[in-house]
DRENPA-3360 file (N, C-alpha, C; in nm, 2 decimals, always signed):
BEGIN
1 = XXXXXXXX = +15.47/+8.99/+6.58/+15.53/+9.02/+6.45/+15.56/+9.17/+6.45 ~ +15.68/+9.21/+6.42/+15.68/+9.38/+6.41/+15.69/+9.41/+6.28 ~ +15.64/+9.52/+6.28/+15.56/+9.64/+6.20/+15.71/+9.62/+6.04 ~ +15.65/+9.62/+5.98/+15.78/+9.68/+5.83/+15.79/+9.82/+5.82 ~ +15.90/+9.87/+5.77/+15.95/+9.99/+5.77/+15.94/+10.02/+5.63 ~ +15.84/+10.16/+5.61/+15.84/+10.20/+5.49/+15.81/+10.35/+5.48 ~ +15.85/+10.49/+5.44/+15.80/+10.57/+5.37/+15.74/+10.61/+5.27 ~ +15.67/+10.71/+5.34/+15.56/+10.73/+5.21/+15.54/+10.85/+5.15;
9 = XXXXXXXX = +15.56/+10.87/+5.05/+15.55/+11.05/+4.99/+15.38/+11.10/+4.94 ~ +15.34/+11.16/+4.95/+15.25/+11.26/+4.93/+15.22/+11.40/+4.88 ~ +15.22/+11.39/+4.76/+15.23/+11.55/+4.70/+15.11/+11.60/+4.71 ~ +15.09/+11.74/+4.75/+15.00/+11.79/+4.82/+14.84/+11.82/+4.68 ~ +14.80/+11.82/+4.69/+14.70/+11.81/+4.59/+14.68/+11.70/+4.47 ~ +14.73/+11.60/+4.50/+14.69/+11.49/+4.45/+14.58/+11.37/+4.49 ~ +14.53/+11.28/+4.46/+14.45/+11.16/+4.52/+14.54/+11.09/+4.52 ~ +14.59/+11.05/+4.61/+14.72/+10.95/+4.72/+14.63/+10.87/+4.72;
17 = XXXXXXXX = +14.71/+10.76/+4.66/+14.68/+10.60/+4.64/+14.81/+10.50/+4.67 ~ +14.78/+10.39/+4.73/+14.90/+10.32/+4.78/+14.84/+10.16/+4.73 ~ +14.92/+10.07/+4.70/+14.86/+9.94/+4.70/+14.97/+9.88/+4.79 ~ +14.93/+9.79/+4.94/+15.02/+9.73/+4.97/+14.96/+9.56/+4.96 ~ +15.03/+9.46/+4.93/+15.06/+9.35/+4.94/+15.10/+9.30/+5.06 ~ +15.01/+9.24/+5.15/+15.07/+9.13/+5.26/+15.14/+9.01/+5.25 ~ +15.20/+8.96/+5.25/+15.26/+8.82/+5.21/+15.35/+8.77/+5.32 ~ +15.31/+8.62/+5.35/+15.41/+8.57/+5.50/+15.53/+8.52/+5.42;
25 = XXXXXXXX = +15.61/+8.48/+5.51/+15.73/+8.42/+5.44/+15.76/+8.37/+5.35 ~ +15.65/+8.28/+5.26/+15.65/+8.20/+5.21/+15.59/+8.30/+5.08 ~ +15.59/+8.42/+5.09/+15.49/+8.47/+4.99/+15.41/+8.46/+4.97 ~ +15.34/+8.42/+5.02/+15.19/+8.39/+4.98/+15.08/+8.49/+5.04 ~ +14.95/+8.56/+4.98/+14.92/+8.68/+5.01/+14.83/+8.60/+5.15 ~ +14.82/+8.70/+5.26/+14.77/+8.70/+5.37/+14.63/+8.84/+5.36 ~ +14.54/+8.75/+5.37/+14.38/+8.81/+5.36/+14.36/+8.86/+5.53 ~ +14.36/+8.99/+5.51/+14.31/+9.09/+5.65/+14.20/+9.11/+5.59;
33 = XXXXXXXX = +14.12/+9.14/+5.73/+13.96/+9.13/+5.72/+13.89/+9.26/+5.71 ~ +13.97/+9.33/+5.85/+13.96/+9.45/+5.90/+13.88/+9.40/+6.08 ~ +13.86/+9.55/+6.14/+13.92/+9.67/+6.09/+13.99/+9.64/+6.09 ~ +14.08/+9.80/+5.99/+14.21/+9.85/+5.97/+14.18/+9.96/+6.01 ~ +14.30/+10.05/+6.03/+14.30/+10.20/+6.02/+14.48/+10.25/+6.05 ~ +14.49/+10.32/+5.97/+14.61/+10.40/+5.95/+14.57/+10.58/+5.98 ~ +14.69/+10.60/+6.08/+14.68/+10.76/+6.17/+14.82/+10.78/+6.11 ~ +14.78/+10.92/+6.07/+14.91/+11.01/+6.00/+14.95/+11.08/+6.12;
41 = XXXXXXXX = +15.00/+11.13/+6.17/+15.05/+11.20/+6.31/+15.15/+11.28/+6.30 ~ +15.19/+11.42/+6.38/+15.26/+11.54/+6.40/+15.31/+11.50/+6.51 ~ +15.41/+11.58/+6.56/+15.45/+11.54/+6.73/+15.35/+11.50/+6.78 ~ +15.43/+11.45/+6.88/+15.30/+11.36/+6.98/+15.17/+11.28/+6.95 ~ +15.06/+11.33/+7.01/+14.95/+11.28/+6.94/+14.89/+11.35/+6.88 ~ +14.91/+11.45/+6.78/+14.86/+11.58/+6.70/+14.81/+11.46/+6.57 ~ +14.68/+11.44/+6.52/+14.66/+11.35/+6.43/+14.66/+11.39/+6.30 ~ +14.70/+11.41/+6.19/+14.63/+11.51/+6.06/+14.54/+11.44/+6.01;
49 = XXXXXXXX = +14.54/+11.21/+5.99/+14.51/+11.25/+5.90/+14.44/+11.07/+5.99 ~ +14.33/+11.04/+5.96/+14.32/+10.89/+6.00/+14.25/+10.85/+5.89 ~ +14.24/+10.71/+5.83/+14.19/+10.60/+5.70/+14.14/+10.53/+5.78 ~ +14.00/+10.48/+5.70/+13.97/+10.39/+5.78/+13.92/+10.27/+5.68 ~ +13.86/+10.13/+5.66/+13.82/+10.06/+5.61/+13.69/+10.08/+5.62 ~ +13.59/+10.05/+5.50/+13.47/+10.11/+5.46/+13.34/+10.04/+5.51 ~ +13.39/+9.95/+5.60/+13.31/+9.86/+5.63/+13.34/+9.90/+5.82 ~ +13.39/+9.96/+5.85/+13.41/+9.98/+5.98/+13.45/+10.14/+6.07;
57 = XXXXXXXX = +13.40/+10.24/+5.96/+13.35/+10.41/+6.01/+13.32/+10.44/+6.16 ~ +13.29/+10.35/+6.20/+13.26/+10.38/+6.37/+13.34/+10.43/+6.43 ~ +13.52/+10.34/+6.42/+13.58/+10.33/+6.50/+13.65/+10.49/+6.54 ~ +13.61/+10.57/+6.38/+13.69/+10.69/+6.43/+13.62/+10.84/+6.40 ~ +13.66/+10.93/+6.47/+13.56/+11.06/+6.47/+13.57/+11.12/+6.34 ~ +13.73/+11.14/+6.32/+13.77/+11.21/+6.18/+13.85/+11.13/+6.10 ~ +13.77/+11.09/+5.99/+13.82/+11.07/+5.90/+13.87/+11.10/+5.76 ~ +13.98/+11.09/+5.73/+14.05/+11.17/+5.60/+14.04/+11.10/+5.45;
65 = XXXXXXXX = +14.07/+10.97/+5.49/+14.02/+10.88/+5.37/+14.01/+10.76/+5.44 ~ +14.03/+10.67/+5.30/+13.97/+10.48/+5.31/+14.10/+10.37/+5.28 ~ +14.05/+10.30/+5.32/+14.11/+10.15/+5.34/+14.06/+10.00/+5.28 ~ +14.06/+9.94/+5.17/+14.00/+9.87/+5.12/+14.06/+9.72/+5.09 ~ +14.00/+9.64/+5.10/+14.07/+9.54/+5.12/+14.03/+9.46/+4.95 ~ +14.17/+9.44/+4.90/+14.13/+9.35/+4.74/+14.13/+9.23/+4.72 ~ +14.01/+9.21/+4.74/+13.97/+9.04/+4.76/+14.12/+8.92/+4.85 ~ +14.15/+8.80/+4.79/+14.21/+8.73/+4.86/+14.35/+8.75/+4.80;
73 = XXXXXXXX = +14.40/+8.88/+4.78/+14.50/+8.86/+4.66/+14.60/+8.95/+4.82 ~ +14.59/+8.98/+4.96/+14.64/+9.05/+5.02/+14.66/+9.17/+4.99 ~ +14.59/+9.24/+4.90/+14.59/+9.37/+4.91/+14.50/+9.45/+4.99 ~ +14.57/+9.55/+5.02/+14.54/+9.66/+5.06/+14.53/+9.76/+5.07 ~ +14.47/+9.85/+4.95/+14.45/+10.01/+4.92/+14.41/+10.08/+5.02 ~ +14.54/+10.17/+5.00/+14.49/+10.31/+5.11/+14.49/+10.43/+4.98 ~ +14.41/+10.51/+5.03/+14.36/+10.60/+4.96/+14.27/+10.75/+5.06 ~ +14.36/+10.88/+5.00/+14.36/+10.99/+5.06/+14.27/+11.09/+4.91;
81 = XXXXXXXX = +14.18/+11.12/+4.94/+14.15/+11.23/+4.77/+14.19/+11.38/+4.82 ~ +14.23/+11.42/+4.68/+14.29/+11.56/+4.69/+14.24/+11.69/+4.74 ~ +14.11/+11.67/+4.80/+14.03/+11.72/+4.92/+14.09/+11.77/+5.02 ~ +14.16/+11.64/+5.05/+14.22/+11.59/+5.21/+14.40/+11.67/+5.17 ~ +14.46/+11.64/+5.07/+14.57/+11.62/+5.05/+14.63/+11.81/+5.02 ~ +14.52/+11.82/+4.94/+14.56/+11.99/+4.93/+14.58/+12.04/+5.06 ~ +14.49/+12.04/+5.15/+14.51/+12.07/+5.28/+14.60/+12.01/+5.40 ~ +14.73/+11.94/+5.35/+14.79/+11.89/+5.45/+14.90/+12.00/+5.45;
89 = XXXXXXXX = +14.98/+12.05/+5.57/+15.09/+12.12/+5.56/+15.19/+12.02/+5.53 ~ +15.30/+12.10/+5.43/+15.44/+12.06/+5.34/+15.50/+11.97/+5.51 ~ +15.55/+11.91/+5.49/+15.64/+11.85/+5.63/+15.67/+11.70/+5.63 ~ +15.76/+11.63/+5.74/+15.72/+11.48/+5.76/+15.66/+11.46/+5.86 ~ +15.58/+11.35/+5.91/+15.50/+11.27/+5.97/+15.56/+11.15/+6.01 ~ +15.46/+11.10/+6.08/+15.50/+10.96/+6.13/+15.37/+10.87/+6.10 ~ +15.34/+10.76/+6.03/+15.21/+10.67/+6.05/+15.23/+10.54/+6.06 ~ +15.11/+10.49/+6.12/+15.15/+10.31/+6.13/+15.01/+10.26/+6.06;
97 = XXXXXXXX = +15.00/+10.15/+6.01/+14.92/+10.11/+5.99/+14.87/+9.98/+6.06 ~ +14.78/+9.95/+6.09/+14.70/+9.85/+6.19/+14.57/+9.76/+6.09 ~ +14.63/+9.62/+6.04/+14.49/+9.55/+6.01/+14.47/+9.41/+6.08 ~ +14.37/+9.38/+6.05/+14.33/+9.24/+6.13/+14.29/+9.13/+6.06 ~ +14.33/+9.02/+6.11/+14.34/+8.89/+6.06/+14.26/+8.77/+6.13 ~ +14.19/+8.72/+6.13/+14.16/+8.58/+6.24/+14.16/+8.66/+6.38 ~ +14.04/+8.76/+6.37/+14.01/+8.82/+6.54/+14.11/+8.93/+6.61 ~ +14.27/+8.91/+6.54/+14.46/+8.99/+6.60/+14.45/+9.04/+6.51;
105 = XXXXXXXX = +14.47/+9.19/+6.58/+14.49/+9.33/+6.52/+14.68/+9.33/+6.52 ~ +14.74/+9.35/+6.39/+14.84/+9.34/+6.34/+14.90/+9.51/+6.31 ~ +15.00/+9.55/+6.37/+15.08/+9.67/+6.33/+15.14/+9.65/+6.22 ~ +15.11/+9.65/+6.07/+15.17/+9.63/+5.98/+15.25/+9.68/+5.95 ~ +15.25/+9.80/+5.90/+15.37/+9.87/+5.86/+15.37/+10.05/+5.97 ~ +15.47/+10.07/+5.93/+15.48/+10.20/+6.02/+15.66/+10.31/+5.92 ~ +15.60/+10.43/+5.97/+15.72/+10.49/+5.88/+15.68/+10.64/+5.88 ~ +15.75/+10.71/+5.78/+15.74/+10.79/+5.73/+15.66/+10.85/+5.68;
113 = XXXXXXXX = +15.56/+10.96/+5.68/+15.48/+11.01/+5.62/+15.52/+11.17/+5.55 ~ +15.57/+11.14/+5.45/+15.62/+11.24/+5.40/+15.52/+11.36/+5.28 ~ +15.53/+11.48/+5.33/+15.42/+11.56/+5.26/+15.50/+11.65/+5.19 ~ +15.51/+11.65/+4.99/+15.58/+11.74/+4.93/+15.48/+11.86/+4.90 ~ +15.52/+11.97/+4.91/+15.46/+12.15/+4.84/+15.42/+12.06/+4.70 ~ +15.33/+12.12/+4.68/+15.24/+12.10/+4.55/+15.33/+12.22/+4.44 ~ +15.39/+12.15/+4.33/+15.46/+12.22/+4.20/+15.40/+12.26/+4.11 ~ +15.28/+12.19/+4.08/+15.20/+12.20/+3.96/+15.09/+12.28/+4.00;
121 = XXXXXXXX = +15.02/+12.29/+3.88/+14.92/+12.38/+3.87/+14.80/+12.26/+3.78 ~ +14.65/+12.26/+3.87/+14.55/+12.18/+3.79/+14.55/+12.27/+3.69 ~ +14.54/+12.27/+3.57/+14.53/+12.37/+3.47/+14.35/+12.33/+3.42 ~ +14.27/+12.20/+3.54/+14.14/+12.20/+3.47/+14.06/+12.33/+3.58 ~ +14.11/+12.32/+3.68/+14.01/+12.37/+3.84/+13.99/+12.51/+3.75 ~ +14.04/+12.59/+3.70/+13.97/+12.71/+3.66/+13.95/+12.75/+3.51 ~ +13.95/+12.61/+3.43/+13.92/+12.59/+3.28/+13.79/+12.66/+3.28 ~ +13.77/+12.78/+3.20/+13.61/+12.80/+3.19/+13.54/+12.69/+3.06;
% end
């Protein structure tokens, strides 16, 4: 099965949240188990940013955020907190995501990882 093509924006000091839906032809949601894990990547293999699902931390050294699976409805939250996100450089990327089903690790989606300069100002971070 090849990967779906999608872009993703990221503004830089926010908590980056994604809900993706799996669904086969028929629409109907397709329940991944894990692992999962999604790699944000610079040329080559320069990594920024790796997710992983919360049930399966081993598989990677650095982790940036999580991957969560929502019950049998085929979702799949990715999620980056503004920790991670403040500190990405402005630029694009490339990521794929990878989850598993019945034992097969599936390249789900792959694309774009797009990171925008932060415009705003938290007007709470230095509220006294």
């Amino acid at each position: 099965m090849p990967a779906g093509r999608h872009d993703m924006l990221c503004d830089q000091g926010e908590d980056w949240i994604r809900l993706i839906t799996w669904i086969d032809r028929d629409r109907r949601p397709m329940g991944a188990e894990g692992p999962a894990h999604m790699q944000v990547r610079g040329d080559g293999d320069d990594v920024l940013i790796t997710l992983v699902d919360a049930d399966n931390p081993q598989y990677f050294d650095s982790i940036g955020g999580s991957i969560e699976f929502v019950d049998e409805t085929g979702g799949i939250l990715l999620y980056l907190p503004m920790e991670v996100t403040k500190s990405l450089p402005e630029g694009t990327y490339f990521y794929d995501l990878f989850v598993t089903m019945r034992s097969r690790t599936y390249r789900l989606i792959a694309g774009h990882f797009n990171v925008r300069y932060r415009r705003s100002i938290d007007l709470w971070e230095d509220w006294p």
